[in-house]
C-alpha positions as CSV (number, residue, x, y, z in Angstrom):
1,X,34.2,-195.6,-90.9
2,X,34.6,-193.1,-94.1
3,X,31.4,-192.9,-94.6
4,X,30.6,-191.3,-91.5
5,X,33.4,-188.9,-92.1
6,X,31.7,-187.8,-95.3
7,X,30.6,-184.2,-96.2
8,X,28.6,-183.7,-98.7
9,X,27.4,-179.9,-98.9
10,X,24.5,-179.3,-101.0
11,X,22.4,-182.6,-100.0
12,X,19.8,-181.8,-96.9
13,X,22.8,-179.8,-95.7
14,X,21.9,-177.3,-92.5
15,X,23.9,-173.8,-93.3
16,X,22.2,-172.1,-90.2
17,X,20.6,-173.3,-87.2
18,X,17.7,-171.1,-85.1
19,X,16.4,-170.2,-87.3
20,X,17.4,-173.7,-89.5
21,X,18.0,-172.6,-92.8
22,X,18.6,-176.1,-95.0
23,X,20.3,-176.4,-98.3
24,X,19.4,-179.0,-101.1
25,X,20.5,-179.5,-104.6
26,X,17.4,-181.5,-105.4
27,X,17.4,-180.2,-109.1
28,X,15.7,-183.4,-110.9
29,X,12.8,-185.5,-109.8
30,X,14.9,-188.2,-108.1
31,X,16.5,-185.8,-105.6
32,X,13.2,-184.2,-105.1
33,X,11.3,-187.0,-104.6
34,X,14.1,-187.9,-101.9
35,X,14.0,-184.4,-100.1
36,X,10.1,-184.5,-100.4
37,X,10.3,-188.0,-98.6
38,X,12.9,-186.2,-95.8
39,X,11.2,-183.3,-95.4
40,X,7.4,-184.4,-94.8
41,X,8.7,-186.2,-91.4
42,X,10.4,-182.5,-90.5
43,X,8.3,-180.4,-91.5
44,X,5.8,-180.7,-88.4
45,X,9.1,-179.3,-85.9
46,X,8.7,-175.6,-87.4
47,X,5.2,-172.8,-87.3
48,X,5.9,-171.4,-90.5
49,X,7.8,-173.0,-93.6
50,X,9.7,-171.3,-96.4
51,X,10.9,-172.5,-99.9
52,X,13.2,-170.6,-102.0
53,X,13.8,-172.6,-105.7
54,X,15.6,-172.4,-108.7
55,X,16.9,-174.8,-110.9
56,X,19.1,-175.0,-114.4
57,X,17.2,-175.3,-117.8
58,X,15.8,-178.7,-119.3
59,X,15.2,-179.8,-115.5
60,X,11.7,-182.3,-115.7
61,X,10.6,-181.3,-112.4
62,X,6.9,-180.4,-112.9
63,X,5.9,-183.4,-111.9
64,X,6.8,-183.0,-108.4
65,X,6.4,-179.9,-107.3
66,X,2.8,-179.7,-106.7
67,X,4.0,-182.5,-103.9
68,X,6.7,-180.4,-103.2
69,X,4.9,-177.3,-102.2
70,X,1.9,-178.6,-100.4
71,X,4.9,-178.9,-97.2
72,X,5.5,-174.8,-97.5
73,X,3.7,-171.8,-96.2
74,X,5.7,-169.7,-98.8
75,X,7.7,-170.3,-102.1
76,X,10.0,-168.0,-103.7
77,X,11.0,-168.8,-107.5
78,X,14.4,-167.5,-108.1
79,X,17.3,-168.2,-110.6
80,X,21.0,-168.4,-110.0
81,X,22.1,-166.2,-112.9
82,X,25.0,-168.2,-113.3
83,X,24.8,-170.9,-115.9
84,X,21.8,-171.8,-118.0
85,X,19.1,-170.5,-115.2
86,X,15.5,-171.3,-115.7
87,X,13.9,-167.5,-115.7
88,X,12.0,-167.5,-112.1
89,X,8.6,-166.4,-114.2
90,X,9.0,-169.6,-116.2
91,X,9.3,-172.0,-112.8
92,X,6.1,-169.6,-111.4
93,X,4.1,-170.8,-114.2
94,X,5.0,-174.6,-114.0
95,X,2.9,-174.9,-111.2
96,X,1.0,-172.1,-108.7
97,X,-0.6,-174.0,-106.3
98,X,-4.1,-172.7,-104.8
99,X,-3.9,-171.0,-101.6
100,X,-0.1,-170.6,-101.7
101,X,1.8,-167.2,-101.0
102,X,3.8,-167.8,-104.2
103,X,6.3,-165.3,-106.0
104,X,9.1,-164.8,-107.9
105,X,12.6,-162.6,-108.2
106,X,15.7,-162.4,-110.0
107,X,17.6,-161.3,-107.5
108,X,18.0,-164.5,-105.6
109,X,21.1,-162.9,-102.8
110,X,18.5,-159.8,-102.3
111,X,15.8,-162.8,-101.7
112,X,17.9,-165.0,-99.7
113,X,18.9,-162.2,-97.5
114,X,15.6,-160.8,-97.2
115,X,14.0,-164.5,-96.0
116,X,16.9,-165.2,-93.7
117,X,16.1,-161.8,-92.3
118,X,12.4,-162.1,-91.3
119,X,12.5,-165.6,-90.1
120,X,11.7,-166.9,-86.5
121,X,13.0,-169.1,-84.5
122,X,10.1,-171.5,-84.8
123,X,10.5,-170.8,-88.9
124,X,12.5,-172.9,-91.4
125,X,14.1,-172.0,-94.7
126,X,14.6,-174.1,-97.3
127,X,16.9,-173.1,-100.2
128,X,16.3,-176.1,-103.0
129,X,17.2,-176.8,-106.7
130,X,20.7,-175.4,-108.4
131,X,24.3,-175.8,-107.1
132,X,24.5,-172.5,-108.5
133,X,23.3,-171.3,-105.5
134,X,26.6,-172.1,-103.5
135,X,28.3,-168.4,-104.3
136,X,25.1,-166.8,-102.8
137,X,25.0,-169.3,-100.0
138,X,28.9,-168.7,-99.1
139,X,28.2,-164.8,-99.1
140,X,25.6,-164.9,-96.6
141,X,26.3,-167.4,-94.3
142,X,29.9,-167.7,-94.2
143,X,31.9,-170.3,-93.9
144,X,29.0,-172.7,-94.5
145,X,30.9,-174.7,-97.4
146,X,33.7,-176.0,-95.0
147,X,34.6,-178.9,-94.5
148,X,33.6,-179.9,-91.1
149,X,35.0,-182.4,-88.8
150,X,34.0,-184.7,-86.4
């Protein structure tokens, strides 16, 4: 009964709906691994795919991102500026895939805004990797922290 009371923000959580924008905190290989395994049976409802990432320093998550962003059209490295942020230039260099529309800024609201912005209805938007991201989130799309009832 509590558990299906439960809100968790931060974990496959879906801040904005057409166009979905999706939220995850999947910031070491287990929790990617788990979003990876979520999103491959998704990812097939949307045209065009977009990743935005960042994640903390000391993070072992090379490993899985080549997985990771085979499932996106478009990946955005960012950092969160907050606590110990890996520079977006360092996460760039862990891994550009071939064929991929990858870059990178340090401006992750400008970025997040700027995404949100050009998407479709048909599009999703995938924000992934630091809780640090929650200020930015809560500036954007408001309200999207609250607790929500059933």
């Amino acid at each position: 009964y509590f558990i299906e009371k439960t809100f968790w923000p931060g974990r496959i959580q879906t801040i904005q709906q057409s166009p979905d924008v999706i939220f995850d905190v999947a910031h070491n290989s287990h929790s990617l691994q788990a979003f990876i395994q979520y999103f491959k049976q998704h990812r097939k409802l949307y045209k065009t795919a977009f990743l935005i990432i960042g994640f903390e320093q000391g993070k072992d998550i090379h490993c899985d991102l080549p997985v990771l962003y085979k499932y996106f059209d478009h990946i955005d490295c960012t950092e969160t500026k907050i606590h110990n942020s890996m520079p977006a230039q360092t996460l760039l260099n862990l891994y550009c895939p071939p064929n991929k529309k990858i870059n990178f800024s340090t401006n992750p609201l400008n970025l997040i805004r700027q995404r949100n912005d050009a998407l479709t209805t048909q599009d999703i938007l995938v924000i992934l990797g630091s809780h640090y991201f929650g200020p930015y989130l809560a500036e954007i799309y408001k309200k999207c922290f609250d607790i929500k009832s059933k």
